[in-house]
LODREN-576816 format. One record per residue (C-alpha): residue in one letter; x, y, z; residue number from 1. Coordinates in nm, 2 decimals. Layout:
<vexgus>
lumke,px,py,pz,kolpa
a,X,Y,Z,NUM
...
</vexgus>
This chain:
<vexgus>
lumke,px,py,pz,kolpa
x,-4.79,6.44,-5.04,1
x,-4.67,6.52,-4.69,2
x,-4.79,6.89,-4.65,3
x,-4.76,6.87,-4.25,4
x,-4.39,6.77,-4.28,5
x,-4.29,7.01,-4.52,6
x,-4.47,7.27,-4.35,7
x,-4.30,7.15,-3.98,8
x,-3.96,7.17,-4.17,9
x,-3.99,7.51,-4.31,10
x,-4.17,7.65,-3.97,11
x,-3.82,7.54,-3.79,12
x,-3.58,7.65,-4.04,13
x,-3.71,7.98,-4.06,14
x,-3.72,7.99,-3.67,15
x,-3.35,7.92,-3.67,16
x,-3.29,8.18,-3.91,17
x,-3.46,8.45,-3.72,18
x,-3.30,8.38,-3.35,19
x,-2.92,8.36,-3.53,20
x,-2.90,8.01,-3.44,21
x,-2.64,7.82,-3.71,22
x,-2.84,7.58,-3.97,23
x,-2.85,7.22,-3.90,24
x,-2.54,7.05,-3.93,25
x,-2.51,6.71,-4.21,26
x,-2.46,6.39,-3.94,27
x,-2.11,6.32,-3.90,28
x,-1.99,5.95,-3.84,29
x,-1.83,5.84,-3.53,30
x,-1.46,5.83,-3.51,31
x,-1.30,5.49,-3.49,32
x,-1.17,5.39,-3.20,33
x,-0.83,5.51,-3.11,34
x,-0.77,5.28,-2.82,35
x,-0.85,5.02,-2.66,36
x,-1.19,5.11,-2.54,37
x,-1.41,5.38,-2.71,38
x,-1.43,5.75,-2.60,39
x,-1.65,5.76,-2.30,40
x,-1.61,5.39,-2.20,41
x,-1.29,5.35,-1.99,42
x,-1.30,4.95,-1.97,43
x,-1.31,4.76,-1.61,44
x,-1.11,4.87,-1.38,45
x,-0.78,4.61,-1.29,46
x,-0.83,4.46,-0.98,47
x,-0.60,4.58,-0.70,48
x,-0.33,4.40,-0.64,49
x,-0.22,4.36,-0.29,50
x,0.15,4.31,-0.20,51
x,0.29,3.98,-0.12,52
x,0.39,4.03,0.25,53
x,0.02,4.16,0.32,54
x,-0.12,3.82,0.15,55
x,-0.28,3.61,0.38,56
x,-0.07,3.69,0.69,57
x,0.25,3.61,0.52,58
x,0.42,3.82,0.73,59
x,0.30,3.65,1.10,60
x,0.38,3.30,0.90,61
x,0.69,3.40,0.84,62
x,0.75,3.54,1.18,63
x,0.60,3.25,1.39,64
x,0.76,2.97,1.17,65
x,1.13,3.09,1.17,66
x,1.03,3.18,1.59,67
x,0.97,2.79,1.60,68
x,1.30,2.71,1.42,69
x,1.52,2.93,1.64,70
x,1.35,2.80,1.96,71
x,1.40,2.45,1.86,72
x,1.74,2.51,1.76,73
x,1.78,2.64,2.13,74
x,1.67,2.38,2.25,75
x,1.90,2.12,2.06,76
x,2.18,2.33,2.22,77
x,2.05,2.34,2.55,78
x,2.06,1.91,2.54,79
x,2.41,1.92,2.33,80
x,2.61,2.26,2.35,81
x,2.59,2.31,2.70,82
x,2.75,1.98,2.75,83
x,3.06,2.02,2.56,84
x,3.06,2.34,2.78,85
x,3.03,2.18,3.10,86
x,2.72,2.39,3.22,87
x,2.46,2.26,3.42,88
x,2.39,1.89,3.46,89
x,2.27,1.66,3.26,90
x,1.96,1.58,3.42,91
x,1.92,1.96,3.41,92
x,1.95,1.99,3.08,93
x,1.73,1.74,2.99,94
x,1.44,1.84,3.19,95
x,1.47,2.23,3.08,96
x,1.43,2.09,2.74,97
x,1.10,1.91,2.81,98
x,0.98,2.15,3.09,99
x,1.03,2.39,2.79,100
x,0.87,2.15,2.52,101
x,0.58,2.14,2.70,102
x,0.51,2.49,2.77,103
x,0.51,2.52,2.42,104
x,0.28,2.29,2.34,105
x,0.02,2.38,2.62,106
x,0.08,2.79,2.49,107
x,0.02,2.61,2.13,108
x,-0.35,2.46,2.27,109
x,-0.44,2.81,2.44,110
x,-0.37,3.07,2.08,111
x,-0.49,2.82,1.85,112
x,-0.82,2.81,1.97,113
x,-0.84,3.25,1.95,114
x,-0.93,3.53,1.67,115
x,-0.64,3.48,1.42,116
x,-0.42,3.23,1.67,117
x,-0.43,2.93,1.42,118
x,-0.07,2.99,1.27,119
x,0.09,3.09,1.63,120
x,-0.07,2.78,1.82,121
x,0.05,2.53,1.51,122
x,0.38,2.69,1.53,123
x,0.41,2.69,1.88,124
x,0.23,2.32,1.91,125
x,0.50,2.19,1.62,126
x,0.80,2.35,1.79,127
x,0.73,2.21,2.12,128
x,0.62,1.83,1.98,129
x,0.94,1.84,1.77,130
x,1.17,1.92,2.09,131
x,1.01,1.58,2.29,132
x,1.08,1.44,1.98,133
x,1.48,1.53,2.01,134
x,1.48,1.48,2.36,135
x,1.42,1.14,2.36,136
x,1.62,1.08,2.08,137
x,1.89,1.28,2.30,138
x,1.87,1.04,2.64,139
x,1.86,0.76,2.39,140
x,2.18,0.81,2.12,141
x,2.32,1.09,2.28,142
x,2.34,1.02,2.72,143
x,2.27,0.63,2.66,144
x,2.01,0.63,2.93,145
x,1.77,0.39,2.77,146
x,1.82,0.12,2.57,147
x,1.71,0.23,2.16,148
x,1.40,-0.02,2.22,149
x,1.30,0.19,2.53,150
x,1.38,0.51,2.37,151
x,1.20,0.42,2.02,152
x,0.87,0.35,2.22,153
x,0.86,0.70,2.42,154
x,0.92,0.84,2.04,155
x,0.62,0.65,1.95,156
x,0.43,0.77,2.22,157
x,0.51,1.16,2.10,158
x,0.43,1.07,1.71,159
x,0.09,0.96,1.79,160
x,0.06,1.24,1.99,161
x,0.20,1.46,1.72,162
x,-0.09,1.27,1.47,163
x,-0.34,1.33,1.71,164
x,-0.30,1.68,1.74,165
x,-0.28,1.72,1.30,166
x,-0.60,1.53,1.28,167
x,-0.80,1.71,1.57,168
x,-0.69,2.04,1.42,169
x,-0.68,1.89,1.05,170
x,-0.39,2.04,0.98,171
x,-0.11,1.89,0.75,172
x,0.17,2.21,0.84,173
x,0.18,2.06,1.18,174
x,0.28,1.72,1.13,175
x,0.52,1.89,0.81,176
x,0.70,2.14,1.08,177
x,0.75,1.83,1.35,178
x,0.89,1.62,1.07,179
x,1.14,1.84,0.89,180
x,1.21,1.99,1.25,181
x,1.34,1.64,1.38,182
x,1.51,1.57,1.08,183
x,1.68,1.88,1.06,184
x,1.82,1.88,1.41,185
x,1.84,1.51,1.50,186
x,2.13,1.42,1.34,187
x,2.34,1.70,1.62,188
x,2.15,1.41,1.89,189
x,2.34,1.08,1.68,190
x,2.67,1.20,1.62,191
x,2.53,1.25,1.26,192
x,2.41,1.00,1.03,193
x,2.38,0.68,1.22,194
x,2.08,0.39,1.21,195
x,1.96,0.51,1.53,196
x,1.84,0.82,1.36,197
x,1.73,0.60,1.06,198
x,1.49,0.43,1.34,199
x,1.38,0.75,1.49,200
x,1.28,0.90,1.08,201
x,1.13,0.59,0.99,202
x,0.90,0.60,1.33,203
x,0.79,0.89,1.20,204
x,0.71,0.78,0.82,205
x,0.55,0.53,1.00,206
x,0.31,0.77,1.17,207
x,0.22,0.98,0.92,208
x,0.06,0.70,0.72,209
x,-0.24,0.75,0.91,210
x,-0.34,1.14,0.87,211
x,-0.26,1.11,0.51,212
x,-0.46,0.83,0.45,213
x,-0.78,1.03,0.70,214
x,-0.77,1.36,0.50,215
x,-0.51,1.28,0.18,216
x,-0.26,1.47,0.28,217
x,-0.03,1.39,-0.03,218
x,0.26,1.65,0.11,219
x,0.30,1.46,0.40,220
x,0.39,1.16,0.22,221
x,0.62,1.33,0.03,222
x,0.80,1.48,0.37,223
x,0.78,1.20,0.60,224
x,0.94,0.97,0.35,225
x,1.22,1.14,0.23,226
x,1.44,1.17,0.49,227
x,1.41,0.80,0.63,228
x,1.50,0.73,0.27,229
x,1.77,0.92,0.21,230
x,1.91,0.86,0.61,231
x,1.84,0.44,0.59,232
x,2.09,0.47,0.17,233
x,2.36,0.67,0.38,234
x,2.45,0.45,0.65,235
x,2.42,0.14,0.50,236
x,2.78,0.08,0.57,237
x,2.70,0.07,0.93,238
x,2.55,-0.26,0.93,239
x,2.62,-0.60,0.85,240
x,2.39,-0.88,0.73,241
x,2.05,-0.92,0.76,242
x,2.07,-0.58,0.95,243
x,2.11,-0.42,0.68,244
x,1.89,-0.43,0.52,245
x,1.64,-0.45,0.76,246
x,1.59,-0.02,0.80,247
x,1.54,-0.04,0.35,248
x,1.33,-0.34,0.35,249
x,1.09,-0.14,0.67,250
x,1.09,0.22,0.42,251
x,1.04,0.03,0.12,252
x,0.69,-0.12,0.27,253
x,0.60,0.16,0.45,254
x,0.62,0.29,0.10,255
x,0.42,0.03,-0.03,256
x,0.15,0.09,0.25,257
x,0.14,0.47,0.18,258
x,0.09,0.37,-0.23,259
x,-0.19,0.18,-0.17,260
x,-0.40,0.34,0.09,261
x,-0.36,0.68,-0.11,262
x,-0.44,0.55,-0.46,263
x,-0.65,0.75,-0.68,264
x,-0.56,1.07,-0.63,265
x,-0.25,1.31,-0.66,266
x,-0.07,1.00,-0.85,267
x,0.24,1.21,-0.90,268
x,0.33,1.27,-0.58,269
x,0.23,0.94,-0.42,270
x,0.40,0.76,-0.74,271
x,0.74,1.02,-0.67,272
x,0.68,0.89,-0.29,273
x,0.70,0.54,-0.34,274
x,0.96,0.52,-0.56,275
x,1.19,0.75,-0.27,276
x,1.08,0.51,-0.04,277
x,1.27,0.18,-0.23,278
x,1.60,0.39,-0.28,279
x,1.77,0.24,0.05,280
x,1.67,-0.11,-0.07,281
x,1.82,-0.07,-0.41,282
x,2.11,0.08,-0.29,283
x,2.15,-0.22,-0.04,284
x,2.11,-0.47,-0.29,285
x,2.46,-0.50,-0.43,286
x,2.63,-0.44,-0.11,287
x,2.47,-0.79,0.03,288
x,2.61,-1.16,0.04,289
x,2.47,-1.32,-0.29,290
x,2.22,-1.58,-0.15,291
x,2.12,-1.29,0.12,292
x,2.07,-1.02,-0.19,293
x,1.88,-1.25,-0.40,294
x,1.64,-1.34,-0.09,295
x,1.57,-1.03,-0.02,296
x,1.54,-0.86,-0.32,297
x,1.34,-1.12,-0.52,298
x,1.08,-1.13,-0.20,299
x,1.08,-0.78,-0.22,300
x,0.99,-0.78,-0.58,301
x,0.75,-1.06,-0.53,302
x,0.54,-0.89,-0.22,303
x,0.57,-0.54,-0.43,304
x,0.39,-0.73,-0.77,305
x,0.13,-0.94,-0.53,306
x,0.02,-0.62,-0.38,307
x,0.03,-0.42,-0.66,308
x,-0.20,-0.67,-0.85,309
x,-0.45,-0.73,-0.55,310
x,-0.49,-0.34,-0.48,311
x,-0.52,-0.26,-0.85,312
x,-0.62,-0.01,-1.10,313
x,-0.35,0.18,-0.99,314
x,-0.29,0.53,-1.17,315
x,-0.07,0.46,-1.53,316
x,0.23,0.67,-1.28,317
x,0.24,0.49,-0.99,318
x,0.22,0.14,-1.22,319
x,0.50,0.29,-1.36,320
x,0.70,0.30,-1.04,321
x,0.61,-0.04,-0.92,322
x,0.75,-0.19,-1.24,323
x,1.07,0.04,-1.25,324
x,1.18,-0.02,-0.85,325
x,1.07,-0.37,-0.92,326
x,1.28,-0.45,-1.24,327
x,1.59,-0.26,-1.06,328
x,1.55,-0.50,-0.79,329
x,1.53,-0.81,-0.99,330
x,1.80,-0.69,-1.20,331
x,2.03,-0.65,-0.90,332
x,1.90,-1.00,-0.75,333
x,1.97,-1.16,-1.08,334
x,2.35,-1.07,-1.16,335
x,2.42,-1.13,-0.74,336
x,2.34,-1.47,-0.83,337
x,2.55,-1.53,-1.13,338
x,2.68,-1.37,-1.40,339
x,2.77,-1.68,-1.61,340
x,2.53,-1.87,-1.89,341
x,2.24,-1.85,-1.65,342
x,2.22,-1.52,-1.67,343
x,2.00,-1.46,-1.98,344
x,1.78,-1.72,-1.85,345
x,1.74,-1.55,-1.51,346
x,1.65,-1.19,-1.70,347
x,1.45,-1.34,-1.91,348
x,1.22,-1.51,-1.63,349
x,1.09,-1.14,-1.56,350
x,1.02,-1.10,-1.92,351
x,0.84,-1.34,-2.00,352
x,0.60,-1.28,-1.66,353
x,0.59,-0.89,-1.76,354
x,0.51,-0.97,-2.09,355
x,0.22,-1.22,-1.98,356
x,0.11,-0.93,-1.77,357
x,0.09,-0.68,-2.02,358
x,-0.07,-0.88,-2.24,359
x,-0.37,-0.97,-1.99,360
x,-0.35,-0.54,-1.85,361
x,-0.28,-0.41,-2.17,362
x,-0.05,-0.18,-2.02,363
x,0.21,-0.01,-2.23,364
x,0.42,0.06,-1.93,365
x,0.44,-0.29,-1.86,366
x,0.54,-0.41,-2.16,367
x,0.76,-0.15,-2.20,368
x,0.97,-0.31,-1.90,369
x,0.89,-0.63,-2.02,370
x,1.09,-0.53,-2.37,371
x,1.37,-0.39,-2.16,372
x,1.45,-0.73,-1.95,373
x,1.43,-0.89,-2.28,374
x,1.65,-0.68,-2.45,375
x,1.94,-0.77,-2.14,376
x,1.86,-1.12,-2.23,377
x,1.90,-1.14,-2.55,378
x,2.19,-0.90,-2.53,379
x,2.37,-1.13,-2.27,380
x,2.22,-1.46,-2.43,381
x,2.40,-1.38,-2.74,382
x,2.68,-1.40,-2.57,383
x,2.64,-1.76,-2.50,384
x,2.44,-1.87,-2.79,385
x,2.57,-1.65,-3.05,386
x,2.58,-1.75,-3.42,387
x,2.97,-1.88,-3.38,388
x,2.89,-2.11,-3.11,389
x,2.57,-2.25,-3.31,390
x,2.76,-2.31,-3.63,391
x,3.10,-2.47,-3.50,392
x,3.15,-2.79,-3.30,393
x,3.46,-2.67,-3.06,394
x,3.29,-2.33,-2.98,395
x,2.92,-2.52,-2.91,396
x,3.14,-2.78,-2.68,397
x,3.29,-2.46,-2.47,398
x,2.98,-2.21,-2.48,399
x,2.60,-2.43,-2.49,400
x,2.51,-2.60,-2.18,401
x,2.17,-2.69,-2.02,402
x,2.19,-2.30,-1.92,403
x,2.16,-2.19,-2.26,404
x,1.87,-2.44,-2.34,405
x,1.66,-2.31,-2.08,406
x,1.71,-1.95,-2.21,407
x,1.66,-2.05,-2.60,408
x,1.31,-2.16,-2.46,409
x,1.21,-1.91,-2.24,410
x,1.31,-1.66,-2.53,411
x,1.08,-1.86,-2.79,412
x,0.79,-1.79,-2.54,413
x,0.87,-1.44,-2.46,414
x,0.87,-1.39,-2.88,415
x,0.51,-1.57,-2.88,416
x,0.39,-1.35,-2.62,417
x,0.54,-1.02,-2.80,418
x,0.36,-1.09,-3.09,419
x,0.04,-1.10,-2.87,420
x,0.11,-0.81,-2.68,421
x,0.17,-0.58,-3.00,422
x,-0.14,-0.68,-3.16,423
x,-0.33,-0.60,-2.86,424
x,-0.20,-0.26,-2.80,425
x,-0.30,-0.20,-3.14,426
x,0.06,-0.17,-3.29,427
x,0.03,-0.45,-3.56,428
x,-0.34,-0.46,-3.58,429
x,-0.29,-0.68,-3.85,430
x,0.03,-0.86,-3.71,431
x,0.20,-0.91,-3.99,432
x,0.50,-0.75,-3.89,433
x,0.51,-0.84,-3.50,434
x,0.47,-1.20,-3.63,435
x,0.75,-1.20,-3.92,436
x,0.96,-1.04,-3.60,437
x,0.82,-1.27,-3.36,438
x,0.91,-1.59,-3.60,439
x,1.25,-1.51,-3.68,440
x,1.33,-1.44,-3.28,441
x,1.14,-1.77,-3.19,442
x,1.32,-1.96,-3.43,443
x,1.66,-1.84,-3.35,444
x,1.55,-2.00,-2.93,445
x,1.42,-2.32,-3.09,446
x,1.75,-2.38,-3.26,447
x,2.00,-2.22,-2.99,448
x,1.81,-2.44,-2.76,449
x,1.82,-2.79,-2.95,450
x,2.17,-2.73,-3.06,451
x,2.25,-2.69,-2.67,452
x,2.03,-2.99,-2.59,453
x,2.24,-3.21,-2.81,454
x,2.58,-3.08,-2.69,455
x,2.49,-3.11,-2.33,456
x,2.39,-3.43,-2.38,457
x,2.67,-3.60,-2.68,458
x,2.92,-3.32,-2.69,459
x,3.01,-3.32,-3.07,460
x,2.78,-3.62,-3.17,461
x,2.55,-3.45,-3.02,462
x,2.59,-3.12,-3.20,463
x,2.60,-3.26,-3.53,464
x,2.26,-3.47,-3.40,465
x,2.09,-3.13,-3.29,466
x,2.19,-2.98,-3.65,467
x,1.96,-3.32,-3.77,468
x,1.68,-3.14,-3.56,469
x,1.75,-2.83,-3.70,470
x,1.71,-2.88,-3.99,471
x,1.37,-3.11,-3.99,472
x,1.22,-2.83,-3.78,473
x,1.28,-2.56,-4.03,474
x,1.17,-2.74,-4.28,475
x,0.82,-2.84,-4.07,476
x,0.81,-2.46,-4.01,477
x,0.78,-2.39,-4.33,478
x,0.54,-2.63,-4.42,479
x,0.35,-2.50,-4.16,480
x,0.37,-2.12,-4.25,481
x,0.24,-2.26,-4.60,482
x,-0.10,-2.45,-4.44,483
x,-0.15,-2.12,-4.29,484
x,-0.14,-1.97,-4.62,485
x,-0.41,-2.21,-4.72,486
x,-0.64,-2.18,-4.41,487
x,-0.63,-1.81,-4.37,488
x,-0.64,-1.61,-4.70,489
x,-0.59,-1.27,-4.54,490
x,-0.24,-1.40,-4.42,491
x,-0.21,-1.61,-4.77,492
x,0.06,-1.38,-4.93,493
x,0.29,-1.31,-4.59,494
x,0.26,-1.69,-4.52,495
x,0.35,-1.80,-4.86,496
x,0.65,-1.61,-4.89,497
x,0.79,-1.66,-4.57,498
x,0.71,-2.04,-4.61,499
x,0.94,-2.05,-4.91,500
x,1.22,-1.87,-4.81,501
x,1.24,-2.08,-4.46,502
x,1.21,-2.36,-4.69,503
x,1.45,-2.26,-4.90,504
x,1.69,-2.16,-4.56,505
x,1.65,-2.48,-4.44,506
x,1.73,-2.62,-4.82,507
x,2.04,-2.42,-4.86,508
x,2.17,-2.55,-4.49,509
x,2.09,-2.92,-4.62,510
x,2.32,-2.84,-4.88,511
x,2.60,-2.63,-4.79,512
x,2.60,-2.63,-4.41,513
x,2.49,-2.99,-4.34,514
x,2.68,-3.22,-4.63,515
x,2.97,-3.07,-4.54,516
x,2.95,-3.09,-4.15,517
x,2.76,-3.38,-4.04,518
x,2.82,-3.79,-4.03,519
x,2.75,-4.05,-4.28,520
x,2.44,-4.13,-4.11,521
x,2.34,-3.85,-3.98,522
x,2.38,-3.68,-4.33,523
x,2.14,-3.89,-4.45,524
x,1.87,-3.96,-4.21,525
x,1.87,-3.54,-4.24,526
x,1.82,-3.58,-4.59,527
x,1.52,-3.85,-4.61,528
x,1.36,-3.68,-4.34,529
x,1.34,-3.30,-4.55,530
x,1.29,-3.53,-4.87,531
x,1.00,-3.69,-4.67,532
x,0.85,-3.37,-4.54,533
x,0.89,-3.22,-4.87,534
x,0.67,-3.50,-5.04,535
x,0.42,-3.47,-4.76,536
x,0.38,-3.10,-4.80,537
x,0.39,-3.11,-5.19,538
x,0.12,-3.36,-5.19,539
x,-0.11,-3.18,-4.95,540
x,-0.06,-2.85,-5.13,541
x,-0.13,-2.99,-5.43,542
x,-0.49,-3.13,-5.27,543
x,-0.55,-2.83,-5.11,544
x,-0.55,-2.64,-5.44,545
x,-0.74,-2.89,-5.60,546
x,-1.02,-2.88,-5.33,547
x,-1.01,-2.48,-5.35,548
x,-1.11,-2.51,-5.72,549
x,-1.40,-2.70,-5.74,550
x,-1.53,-2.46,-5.43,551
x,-1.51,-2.20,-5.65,552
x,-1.64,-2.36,-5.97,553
x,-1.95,-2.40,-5.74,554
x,-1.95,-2.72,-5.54,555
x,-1.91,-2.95,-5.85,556
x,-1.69,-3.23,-5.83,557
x,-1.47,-3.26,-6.14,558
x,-1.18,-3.55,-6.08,559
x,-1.00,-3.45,-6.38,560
x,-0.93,-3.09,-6.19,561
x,-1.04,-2.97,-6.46,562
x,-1.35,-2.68,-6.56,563
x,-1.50,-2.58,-6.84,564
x,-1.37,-2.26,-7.00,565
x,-1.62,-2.05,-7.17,566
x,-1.54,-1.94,-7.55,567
x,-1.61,-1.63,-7.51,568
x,-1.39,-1.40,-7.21,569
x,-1.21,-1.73,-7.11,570
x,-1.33,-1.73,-6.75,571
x,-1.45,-2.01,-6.58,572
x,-1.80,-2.07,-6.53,573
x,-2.03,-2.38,-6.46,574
x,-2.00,-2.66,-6.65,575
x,-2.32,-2.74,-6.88,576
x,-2.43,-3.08,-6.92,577
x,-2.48,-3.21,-7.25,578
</vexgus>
């Protein structure tokens, strides 16, 4: 018994009785919370946000950049304007636009270096680097002083200069103001778009190759390419020849330079890049001779694969891009050459080597171009080789040709290769269904290309003489699809069945196609030969069967092909001597 606490209790309620003081209250439970925090706990405080324009020095970028662009604008009127307005000389002119270039530049090298000057000496530096830029181009295209050579070289001399200054200061806005300056106000300097101010853009693609590739400045890229893209596709009409595409085929490996010393990182952009930069050369393609379009673009497509395959992994995006520009451009080759019954031979050509690609990459992207060439194949091939022309003499005698041999052949490979490539990228694990697929297409090129073997070479004798080899090959087929039945049980049931029904194709074409079509003696040389095979395979069946059975029985040899047969649950079981 706890006398102390019950004594303790009593001494304080009777305390609290005698000063007045209220009794103790029961404990009452906390309220719930009625917001988001509980009472007394107000929650962190949100951060303060600060307004844009005091970000950073937004407002002094803003104020020093567009200070650049209307002082470079200046001085593009100073070279041009005051011309047409007959002030001053030229001379004049041009040396108050460098006198003023340089000022720039030298104020640019004294603020960057101060407290808070980096932004002012970039924008002055840029502004002043882009008007020696535009001045040269201006006493080259616009007062013809020097000869483009002459005047490309100075240009040179201010790019590196320009790259020099990015890298010492490591900064990617300068050499982003100096191009997008130039390009913005050059084209006032050529009488617009001209090739002399596709030279002058691609001098400076050229030149920004080597700070993106030092620091990875993937922007750059982006910048410096576009407008000698877009500039070399618009004044493509400007040229004739071999000049003409000389300015695409220059961007499109200057894009192929920029791809590969910038690979593994900020695929997107590089991938976006590189693609930009083969514009001019797949605009140019159709536009050329035929022999000089399928020079140029198969080499370009050639060089573009052999680098791409020596520099690789590349990034899944930019593998992308190299196999779209490159299929655009073989495409375009292609048809510039002919668009006759070679045709489907020539698309399938880049099948067949994308395919063989994919298959040794596993690349999905591959072999998704590869399927897209061999879909124009077959698309145009069928147009040659279509069912009518491989079932009647006069249309085989107007249509097949050595042309549509080639393509029956190359499509048989390009259907073995299919097969392969599906299994591998683990669409058909079991390949079943990519080799049904596979089989039917492959067949269809065997045939298409015998049938135009023998009308090349006889005309209609030899038509009905390729229907002879038609027919024995479907029938060998099939007796082949049935071994494989035999020699791979996981495949037994798939083999069997399409065995018999290509043996009972090539049956029914013995019958109704070829009785009614061919010769006397080409009627029956077809039918001893599928009589011949059919004995052949029904006789090796049968011994295959019989060899399988006494394997299972155990190993026994029984020449009767017979087993013993247990009384009891009739299944087979060892035979027991005596």
């Amino acid at each position: 018994m706890n006398i102390s606490g019950t004594h303790s209790a009593n001494t304080s309620t009777g305390f609290r009785q005698s000063t007045g003081a209220p009794p103790f209250a029961a404990p009452v439970p906390p309220a719930p919370p009625s917001g988001p925090a509980y009472a007394g706990f107000a929650g962190p405080t949100p951060p303060h946000r600060t307004p844009w324009w005091q970000r950073g020095g937004v407002v002094s970028k803003l104020l020093a950049l567009t200070g650049g662009a209307v002082t470079l604008t200046g001085v593009v009127m100073l070279l041009v304007v005051v011309a047409g307005a007959g002030l001053l000389t030229p001379w004049v002119r041009v040396g108050g636009g460098v006198a003023l270039s340089l000022l720039l530049v030298a104020g640019g090298l004294r603020v960057h270096g101060r407290p808070g000057g980096w932004i002012g000496g970039i924008a002055l530096a840029a502004t002043g680097i882009a008007g020696l830029f535009v001045s040269v181009v201006a006493v080259t295209s616009f007062y013809a002083w020097i000869p483009p050579a002459a005047g490309l070289a100075l240009a040179g001399v201010v790019a590196a200069a320009s790259v020099a200054l990015a890298l010492r200061w490591r900064s990617q806005l300068l050499a982003i103001l100096v191009t997008v300056g130039v390009a913005a106000l050059a084209p006032v300097l050529t009488d617009g778009l001209s090739p002399s101010l596709a030279w002058f853009l691609i001098l400076l693609q050229a030149a920004g190759i080597v700070p993106e590739r030092a620091h990875r400045w993937i922007y750059l890229g982006l910048v410096r390419t576009l407008p000698a893209a877009l500039v070399a596709a618009a004044v493509l009409t400007q040229s004739t020849g071999y000049d003409r595409a000389l300015a695409p085929l220059v961007v499109a490996a200057l894009g192929l330079v920029s791809l590969v010393v910038s690979r593994g990182h900020d695929d997107d952009l590089n991938a976006l890049g590189f693609a930009v930069a083969y514009l001019p050369l797949l605009a140019v393609l159709p536009q050329l001779a035929h022999q000089v379009a399928l020079a140029v673009g198969l080499g370009a497509v050639a060089v573009t694969v052999a680098v791409a395959v020596v520099c690789r992994p590349l990034h899944v995006l930019r593998v992308a891009a190299v196999a779209g520009v490159t299929s655009i451009a073989t495409v375009e080759s292609v048809v510039s050459l002919t668009t006759g019954s070679w045709l489907p031979a020539l698309l399938m050509v880049p099948a067949v080597t994308l395919t063989a690609v994919a298959r040794q990459a596993r690349s999905l992207i591959v072999a998704g171009v590869a399927a897209c060439f061999a879909a124009a194949a077959v698309a145009t091939y069928l147009v040659f080789a279509g069912p009518a022309a491989l079932s009647f003499a006069d249309e085989a005698t107007a249509v097949l040709s050595s042309a549509t041999m080639v393509g029956g052949l190359l499509l048989t490979v390009w259907a073995a290769l299919a097969v392969s490539v599906v299994q591998r990228l683990g669409f058909d694990p079991r390949g079943v269904v990519s080799a049904v697929v596979g089989s039917i297409i492959g067949l269809y090129g065997v045939t298409a290309a015998v049938l135009s073997f023998g009308t090349a070479v006889g005309r209609t004798d030899g038509f009905h003489t390729g229907h002879l080899g038609v027919t024995v090959i479907w029938m060998a087929a099939a007796m082949s699809l049935l071994a494989v039945g035999l020699h791979l049980p996981a495949y037994a049931k798939v083999a069997l069945g399409g065995g018999l029904l290509l043996a009972g194709a090539a049956l029914g074409k013995l019958f109704l196609f070829d009785l009614a079509t061919l010769s006397g003696a080409t009627r029956a040389v077809t039918f001893i030969a599928v009589g011949l095979l059919l004995l052949f395979a029904g006789s090796r069946y049968a011994q295959a069967f019989a060899r399988r059975g006494t394997s299972d029985i155990g190993g026994t040899s029984d020449p009767s092909g017979t087993s013993d047969i247990s009384d009891t649950g009739g299944t087979r079981g060892p035979a027991i001597a005596g």
